[in-house]
DRENRODREN-788519 format. One line per 3 residues: their letters; for each residue x, y, z of C-alpha. Coordinates in nm, 4 decimals. Layout:
<nodes>
a> X:Y:Z  ... $
</nodes>
This chain:
<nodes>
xxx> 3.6090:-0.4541:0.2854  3.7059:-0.5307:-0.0832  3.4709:-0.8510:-0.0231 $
xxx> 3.1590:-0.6654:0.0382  3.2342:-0.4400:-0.2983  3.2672:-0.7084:-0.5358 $
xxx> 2.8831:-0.8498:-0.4113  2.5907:-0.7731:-0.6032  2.3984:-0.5236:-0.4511 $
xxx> 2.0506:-0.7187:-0.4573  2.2690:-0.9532:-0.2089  2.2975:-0.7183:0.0492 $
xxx> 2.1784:-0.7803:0.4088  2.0702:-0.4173:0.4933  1.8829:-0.4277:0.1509 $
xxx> 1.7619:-0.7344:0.2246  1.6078:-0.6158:0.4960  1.4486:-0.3204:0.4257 $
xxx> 1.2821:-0.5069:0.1244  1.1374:-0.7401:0.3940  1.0553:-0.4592:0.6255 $
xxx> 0.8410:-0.3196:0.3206  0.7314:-0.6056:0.2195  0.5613:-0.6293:0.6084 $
xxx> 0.4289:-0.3184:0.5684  0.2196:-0.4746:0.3009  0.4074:-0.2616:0.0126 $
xxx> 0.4793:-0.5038:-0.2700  0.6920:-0.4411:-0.5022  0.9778:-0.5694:-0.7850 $
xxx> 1.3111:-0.5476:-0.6911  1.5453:-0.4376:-1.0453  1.9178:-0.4130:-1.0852 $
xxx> 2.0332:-0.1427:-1.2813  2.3986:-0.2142:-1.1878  2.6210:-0.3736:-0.9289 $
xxx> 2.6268:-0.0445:-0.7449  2.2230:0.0179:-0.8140  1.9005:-0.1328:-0.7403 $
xxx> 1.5780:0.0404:-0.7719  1.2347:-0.1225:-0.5887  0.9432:-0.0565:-0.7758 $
xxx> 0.6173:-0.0427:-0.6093  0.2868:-0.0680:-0.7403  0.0688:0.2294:-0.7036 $
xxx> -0.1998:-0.0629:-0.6086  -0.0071:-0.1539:-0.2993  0.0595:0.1614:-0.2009 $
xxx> -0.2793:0.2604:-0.1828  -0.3682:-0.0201:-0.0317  -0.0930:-0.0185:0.2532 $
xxx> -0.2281:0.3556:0.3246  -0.5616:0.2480:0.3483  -0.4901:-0.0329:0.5892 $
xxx> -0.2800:0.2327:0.7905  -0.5484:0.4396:0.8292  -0.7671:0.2159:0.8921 $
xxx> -0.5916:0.0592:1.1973  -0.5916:0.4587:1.3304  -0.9889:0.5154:1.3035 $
xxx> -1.1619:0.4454:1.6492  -1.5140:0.5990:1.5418  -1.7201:0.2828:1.4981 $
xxx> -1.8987:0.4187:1.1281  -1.6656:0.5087:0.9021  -1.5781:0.3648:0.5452 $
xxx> -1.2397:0.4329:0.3626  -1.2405:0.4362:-0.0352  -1.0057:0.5342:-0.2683 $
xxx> -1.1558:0.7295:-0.5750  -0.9122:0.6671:-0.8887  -1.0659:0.9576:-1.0838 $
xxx> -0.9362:1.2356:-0.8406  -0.6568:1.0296:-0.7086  -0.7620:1.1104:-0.3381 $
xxx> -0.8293:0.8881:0.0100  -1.1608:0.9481:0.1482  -1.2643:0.8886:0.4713 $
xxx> -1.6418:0.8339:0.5243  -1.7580:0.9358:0.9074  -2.1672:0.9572:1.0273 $
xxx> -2.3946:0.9422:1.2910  -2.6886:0.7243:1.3058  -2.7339:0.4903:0.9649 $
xxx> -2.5203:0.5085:0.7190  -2.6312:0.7617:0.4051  -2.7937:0.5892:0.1248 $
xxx> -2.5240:0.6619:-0.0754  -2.2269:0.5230:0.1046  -2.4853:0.1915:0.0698 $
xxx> -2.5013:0.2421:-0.3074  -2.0895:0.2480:-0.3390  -2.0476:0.0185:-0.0832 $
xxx> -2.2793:-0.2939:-0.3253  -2.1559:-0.1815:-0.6685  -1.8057:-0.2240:-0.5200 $
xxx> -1.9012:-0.5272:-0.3884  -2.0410:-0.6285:-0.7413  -1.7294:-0.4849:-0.8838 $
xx> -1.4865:-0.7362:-0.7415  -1.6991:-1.0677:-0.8315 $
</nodes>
């Protein structure tokens, strides 16, 4: 398959593919050649943490829970209670909400 040596790498279908397949997954990322026999996705830390989050979100079947990411300790945490939710889950909960406006 001398053909399928001389293409670029970024051009081929299994590649291709899998980029899609991540893409999907909600993992974004840039795809870079470093040469014809090398190509190296980069993903944002951003999308990764928000493709987990998503994931584990879609696996939670308790009804109060809250997932946040705290960037400080670089850690996932899941939120679970019974009855209302703690006043302090609130509190994070509106100064996020603030946050992003």
């Amino acid at each position: 398959m001398v053909g399928a040596e001389i293409m670029s790498i970024k051009t081929n279908e299994v590649i291709e593919k899998t980029i899609r397949r991540l893409n999907n997954l909600g993992l974004k990322g840039q795809a870079e050649v470093v040469n014809d026999n090398h190509l190296m996705l980069v993903i944002t830390g951003e999308s990764i943490i928000n493709t987990v989050k998503r994931l584990v979100s879609k696996n939670i079947t308790y009804p109060k829970s809250y997932i946040e990411y705290n960037k400080e300790l670089n850690v996932l945490v899941v939120h679970f209670w019974k009855g209302e939710m703690p006043q302090s889950l609130k509190q994070k909960m509106l100064e996020r909400m603030i946050e992003k406006k």
